[in-house]
C-alpha positions in Angstrom: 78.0 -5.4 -26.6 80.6 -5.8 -29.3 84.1 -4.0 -28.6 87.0 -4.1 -30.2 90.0 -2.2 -29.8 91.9 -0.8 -32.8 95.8 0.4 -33.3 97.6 1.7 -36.8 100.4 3.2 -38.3 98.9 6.4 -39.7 101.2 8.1 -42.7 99.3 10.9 -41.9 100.5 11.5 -38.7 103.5 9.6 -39.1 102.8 7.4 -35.7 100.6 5.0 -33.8 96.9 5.6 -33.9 94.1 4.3 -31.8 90.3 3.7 -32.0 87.6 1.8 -30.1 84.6 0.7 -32.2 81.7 -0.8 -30.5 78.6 -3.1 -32.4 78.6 -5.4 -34.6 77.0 -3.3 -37.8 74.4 -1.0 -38.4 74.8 2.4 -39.5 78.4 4.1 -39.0 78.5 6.7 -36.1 81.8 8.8 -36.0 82.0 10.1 -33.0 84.7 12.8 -31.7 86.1 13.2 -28.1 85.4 16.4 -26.8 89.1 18.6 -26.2 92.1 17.3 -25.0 89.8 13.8 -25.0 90.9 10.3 -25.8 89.4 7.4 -27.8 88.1 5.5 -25.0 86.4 8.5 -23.1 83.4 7.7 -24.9 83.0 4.4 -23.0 84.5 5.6 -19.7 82.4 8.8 -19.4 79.0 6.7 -20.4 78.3 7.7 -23.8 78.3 4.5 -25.4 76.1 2.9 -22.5 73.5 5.4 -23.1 72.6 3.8 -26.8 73.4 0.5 -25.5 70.1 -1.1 -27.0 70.8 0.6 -30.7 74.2 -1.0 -30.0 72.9 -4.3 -29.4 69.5 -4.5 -32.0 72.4 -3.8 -34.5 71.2 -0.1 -35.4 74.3 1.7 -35.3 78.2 0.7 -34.8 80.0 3.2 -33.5 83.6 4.7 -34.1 85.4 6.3 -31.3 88.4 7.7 -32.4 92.2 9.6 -30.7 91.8 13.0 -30.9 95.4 15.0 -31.6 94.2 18.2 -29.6 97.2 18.1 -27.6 99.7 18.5 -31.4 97.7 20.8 -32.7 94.7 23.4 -31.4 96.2 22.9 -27.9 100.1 22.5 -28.1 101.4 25.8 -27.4 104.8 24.6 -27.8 104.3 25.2 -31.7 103.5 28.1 -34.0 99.6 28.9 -34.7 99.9 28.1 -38.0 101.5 24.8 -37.4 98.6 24.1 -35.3 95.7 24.7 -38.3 98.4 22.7 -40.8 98.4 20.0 -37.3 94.3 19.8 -37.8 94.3 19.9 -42.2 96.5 16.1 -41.5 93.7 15.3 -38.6 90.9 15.8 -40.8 93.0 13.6 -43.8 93.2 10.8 -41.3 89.5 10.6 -40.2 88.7 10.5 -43.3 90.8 7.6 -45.0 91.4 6.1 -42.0 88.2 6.0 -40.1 85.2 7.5 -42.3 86.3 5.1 -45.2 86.8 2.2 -42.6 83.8 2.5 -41.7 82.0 3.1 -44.7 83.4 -0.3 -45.9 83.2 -2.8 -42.7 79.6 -1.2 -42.7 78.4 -1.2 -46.4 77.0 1.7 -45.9 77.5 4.6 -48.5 77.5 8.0 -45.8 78.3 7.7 -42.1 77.0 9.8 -39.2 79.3 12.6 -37.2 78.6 13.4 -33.7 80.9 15.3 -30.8 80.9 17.4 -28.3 82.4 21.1 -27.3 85.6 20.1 -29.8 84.5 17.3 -31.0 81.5 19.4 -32.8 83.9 21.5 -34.3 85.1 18.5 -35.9 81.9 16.4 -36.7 80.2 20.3 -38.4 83.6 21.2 -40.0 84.1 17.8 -41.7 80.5 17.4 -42.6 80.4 21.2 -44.1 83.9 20.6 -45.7 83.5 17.1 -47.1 79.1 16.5 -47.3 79.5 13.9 -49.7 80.5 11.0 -46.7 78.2 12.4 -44.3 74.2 11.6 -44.0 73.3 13.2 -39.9 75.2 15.7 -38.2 75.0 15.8 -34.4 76.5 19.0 -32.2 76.2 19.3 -28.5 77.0 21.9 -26.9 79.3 22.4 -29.8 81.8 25.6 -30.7 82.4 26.1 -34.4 85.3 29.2 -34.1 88.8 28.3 -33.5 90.4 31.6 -33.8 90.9 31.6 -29.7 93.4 28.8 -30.7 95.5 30.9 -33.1 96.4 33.9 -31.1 95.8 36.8 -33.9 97.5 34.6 -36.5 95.3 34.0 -39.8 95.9 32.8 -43.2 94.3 30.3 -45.9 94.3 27.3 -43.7 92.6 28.9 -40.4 89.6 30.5 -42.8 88.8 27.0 -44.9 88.7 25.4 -41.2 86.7 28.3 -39.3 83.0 27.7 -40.1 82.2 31.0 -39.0 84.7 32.6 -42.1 83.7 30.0 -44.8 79.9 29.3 -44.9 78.7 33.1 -45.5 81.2 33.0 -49.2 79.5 29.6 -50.1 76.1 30.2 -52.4 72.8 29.0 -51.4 73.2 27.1 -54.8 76.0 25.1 -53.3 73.8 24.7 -50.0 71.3 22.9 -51.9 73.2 20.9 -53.6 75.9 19.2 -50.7 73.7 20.0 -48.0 70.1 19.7 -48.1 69.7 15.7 -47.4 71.9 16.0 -44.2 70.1 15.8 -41.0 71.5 18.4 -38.8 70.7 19.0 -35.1 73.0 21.9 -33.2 71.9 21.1 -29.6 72.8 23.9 -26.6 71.1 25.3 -23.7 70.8 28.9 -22.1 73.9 28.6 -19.8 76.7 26.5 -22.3 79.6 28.5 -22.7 79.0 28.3 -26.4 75.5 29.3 -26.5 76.0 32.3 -28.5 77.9 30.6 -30.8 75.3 28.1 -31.7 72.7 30.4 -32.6 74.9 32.1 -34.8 75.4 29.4 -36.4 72.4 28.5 -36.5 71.3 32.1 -37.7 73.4 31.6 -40.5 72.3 28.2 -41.8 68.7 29.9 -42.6 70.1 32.5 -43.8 71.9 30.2 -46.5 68.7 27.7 -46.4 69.6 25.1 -44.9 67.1 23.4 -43.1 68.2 22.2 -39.7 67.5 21.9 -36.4 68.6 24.0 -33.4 67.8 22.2 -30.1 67.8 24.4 -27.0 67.3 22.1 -24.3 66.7 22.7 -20.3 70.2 23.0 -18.3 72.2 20.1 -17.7 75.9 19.0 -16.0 78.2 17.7 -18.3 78.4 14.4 -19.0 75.0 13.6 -17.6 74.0 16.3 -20.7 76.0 15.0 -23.3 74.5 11.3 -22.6 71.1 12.4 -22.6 71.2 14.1 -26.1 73.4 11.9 -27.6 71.0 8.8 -27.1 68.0 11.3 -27.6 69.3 12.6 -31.0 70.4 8.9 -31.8 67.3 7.5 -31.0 64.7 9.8 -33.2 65.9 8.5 -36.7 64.2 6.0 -38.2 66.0 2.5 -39.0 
């Protein structure tokens, strides 16, 4: 299995910026560490093992990249609304830096976002914010509000990046538009912390239309959970 290790200086940031990418081609998967994680806990915790054989029968290629959790949801050493403006230049990144990337070393005209806990949040609030790079969406055990990371604060930047706020002004008109030829799966079980969450969420997408999938799977542990649906979800699309 292809690996290859990746380091930039991002304007966005203004620093150093890391990614793994594993495969050699196939269609681009974008996928997000979960909070607080790290570009290479993908492979260390298993997940990229688990599609091994899509890796390797050139199905998919896979990009892994930093998360900044720890500058901007997390850092309690800055004001809330330094951490939202944090995540806006996050968002810029992935997507010139890595969604482009990829869409390029690929050929491929949309790309696939995938994460866990956090790393949902990112993969649904990119693909809901910016549908015209994305073709599958894939959320496990996902949360979609951040206002537990702004402490009461709230202003323009916090609504446009808290799905929960956003989606219900959209029209189903814009829905069918941006959103109707993205495959979406939102994938939870009974006990997740952020089962409630998820079928709000998925509540309101059929409210607004939009056909999707809500997965509510039998009650795993962590990261032998997130490995099973990841190559399950991975696994069901046609190539």
């Amino acid at each position: 299995m292809n690996e290859l290790y990746h380091n930039w200086f991002t304007p966005y940031l203004r620093s150093e910026f890391e990614m793994l990418v594993f495969g050699t081609s196939g269609i681009p998967v974008i996928l997000f560490p979960t909070e607080r994680g790290r570009f290479f806990e993908a492979k260390d915790s298993g997940m990229i093992d688990s599609v091994k054989l899509l890796l390797d029968r050139s199905k998919i290629k896979i990009y892994c990249p930093d998360s900044i959790d720890d500058q901007s949801w997390c850092n309690n050493n800055i004001p809330p609304d330094e951490r939202v403006k944090k995540h806006v230049v996050y968002e810029k990144l992935i997507i010139k830096d890595v969604i482009e990337f990829a869409q390029n070393e690929c050929n491929s005209e949309r790309v696939i976002l995938a994460g866990c806990g956090l790393g949902g949040y990112n993969a649904f609030n990119l693909t809901f914010r910016h549908p015209e790079y994305v073709s599958h969406l894939f959320c496990i055990l996902a949360n979609y509000n951040i206002k537990k990371y702004l402490i009461g604060h709230y202003d323009d930047n916090c609504y446009f990046n808290n799905p929960p706020d956003y989606l219900p002004g959209l029209t189903e008109e814009w829905f069918s538009q941006n959103i109707q030829d993205i495959h979406i799966v939102l994938g939870t079980h009974a006990q997740d912390y952020n089962f409630k969450e998820n079928l709000e969420m998925s509540s309101l997408l059929n409210e607004k239309g939009v056909r999707h999938w809500l997965k509510v799977h039998k009650q795993g542990t962590g990261w032998d959970l997130y490995r099973r649906l990841f190559a399950e979800y991975l696994s069901s699309l046609k190539y």
